[in-house]
C-alpha positions as CSV (number, residue, x, y, z in Angstrom):
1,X,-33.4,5.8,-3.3
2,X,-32.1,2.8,-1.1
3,X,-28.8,1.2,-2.0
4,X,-30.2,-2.3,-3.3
5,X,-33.0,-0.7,-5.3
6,X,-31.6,-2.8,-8.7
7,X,-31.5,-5.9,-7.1
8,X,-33.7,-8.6,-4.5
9,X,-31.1,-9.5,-2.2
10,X,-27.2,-10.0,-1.6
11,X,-27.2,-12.9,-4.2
12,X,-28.4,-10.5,-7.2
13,X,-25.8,-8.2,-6.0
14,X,-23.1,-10.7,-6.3
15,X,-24.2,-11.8,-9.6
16,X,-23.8,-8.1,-10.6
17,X,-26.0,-8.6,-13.9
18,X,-24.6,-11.7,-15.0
19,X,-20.8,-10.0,-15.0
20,X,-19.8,-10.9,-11.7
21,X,-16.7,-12.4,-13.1
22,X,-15.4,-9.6,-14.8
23,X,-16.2,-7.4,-12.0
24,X,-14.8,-9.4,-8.9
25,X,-11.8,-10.5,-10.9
26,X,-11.1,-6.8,-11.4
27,X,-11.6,-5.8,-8.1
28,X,-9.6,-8.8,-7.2
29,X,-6.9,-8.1,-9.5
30,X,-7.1,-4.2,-7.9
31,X,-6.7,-5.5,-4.2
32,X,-3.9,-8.0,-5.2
33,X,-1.7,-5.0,-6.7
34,X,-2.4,-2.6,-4.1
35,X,-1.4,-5.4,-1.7
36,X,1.9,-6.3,-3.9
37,X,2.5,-2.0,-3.9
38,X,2.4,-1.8,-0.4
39,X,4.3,-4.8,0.8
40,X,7.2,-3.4,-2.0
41,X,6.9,0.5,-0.2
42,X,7.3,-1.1,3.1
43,X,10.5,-3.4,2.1
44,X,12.3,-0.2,0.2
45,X,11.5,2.1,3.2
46,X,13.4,0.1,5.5
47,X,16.2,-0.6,3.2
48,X,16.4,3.1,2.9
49,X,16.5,3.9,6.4
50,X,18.8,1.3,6.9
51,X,21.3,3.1,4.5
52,X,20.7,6.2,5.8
53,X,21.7,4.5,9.3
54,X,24.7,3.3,7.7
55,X,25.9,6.6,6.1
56,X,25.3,8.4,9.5
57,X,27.6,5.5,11.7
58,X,24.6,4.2,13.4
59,X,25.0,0.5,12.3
């Protein structure tokens, strides 16, 4: 069964049945807080190994 068998082409795919809203807002929403997560991880791991650096003398 091919990938696209529900739909004609890339524009019936987009329009995922009329709740393409909902669904690319969601996924939207998704990417934006993995995005936020990650950008957050990064900052706190180099504050932390920046403290670490600290406690050991190495500023």
């Amino acid at each position: 069964m091919p990938w696209n068998s529900h739909w004609v082409g890339v524009a019936d795919f987009l329009a995922m049945g009329g709740y393409a809203s909902y669904v690319w807002i969601s996924i939207g929403a998704c990417a934006l807080a993995v995005l936020i997560e990650s950008l957050q991880l990064r900052r706190r791991h180099r504050a932390a190994a920046r403290r670490v650096s600290q406690l050991r003398g190495e500023a």
